[in-house]
Residue, then its C-alpha position, 0 to 999 in steps of 0.5 A: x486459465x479458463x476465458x473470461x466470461x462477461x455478461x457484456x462487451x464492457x465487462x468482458x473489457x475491464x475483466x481482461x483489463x483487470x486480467x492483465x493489471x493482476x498478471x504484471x502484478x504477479x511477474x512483479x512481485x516475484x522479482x524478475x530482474x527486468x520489466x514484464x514484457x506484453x507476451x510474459x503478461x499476456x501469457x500470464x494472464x491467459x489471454x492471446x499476445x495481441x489482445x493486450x495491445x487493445x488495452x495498453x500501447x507498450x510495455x510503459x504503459x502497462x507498467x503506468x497503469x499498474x501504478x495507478x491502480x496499486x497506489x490508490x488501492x493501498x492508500x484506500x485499504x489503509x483509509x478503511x482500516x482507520x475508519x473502522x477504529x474506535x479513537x485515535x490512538x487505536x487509527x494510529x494502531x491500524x495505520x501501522x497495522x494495514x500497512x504491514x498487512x499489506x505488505x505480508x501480502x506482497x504489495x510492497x514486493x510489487x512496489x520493489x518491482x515497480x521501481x526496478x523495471x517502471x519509470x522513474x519519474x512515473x514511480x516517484x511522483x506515485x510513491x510522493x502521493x501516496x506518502x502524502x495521502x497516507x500522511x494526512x489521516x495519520x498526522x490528524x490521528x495523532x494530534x486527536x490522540x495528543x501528539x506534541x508533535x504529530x508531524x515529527x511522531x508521523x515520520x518515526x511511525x514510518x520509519x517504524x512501518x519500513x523496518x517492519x516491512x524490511x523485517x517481514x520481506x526479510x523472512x520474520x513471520x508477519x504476525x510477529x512483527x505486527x505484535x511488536x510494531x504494536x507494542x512499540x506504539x501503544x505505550x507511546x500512545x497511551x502517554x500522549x492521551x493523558x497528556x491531553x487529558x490533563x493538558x484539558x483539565x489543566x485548561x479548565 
């Protein structure tokens, strides 16, 4: 791997920085039984041994920092996702859609690995926060698309989301499993919209 270049000390730092995040990433991801150490990272990532103790003190600490770099990211790819569809249901759609993609693109490989090798409580209360964020947008996308139950429909798309994720980390073409997720959804969806649009003419 060639050296980082940087026009500056600042950027050179958060390039190896990043380097380094995306080296553990990858050691992660591919299973390796036990947590990466500095030297498989550092080695990774091209950079000398010693340099990575300018940027984490210890193995957990590296494997902290990948937690708080991974989780965000995933809940702000899925936030975009949402964003940039036309309803409702379709932000419901995409919902389930980014968080398979994601996982085609070996993120959850990473999250398997982290909870493996990172440290348990550290793990959990990023995987709580990330159910939590994720949650938010998906339960007021249901309630505008007209779930009776949003926060009961919220659940079952996520156990959906899971067995979709287990299906693709299992071997089944990620296209595939995005085109059924989505079949699933749709019908479901389009009959809480007209349960709401005929709840509104009811009411008025």
């Amino acid at each position: 791997m060639p050296r980082i270049q940087a026009a500056t000390v600042a950027e050179h730092r958060s390039l190896q920085r990043r380097a380094l995040l995306d080296a553990a990433r990858d050691i992660l991801a591919s299973g390796a039984p036990e947590a990466p150490s500095l030297s498989a990272v550092a080695q990774r990532a091209g950079l000398a041994r010693p340099s990575v103790y300018q940027y984490f003190r210890s193995r957990e600490d590296l494997l902290e920092a990948v937690i708080a770099d991974m989780f965000p990211r995933w809940s702000a790819f899925v936030g975009e996702r949402m964003d940039g569809a036309p309803g409702a249901a379709e932000q419901v759609l995409a919902y389930a859609d980014a968080n398979l993609e994601l996982v085609a693109q070996g993120e959850h490989a990473v999250m398997r690995g982290l909870a493996m090798a990172a440290p348990g409580a550290a793990l959990a209360e990023s995987s709580r926060q990330l159910h939590e964020q994720l949650r938010v947008p998906l339960v007021e996308a249901l309630t505008r698309a007209g779930a009776a139950e949003p926060q009961h429909v919220a659940e079952l798309i996520q156990a959906v989301v899971r067995a979709g994720s287990q299906m693709i980390e299992n071997g089944v073409p990620p296209d595939g499993v995005r085109d059924l997720v989505k079949q699933m959804l749709e019908p479901y969806l389009h009959a809480a919209g007209r349960l709401k649009r005929g709840s509104g003419s009811k009411a008025r």
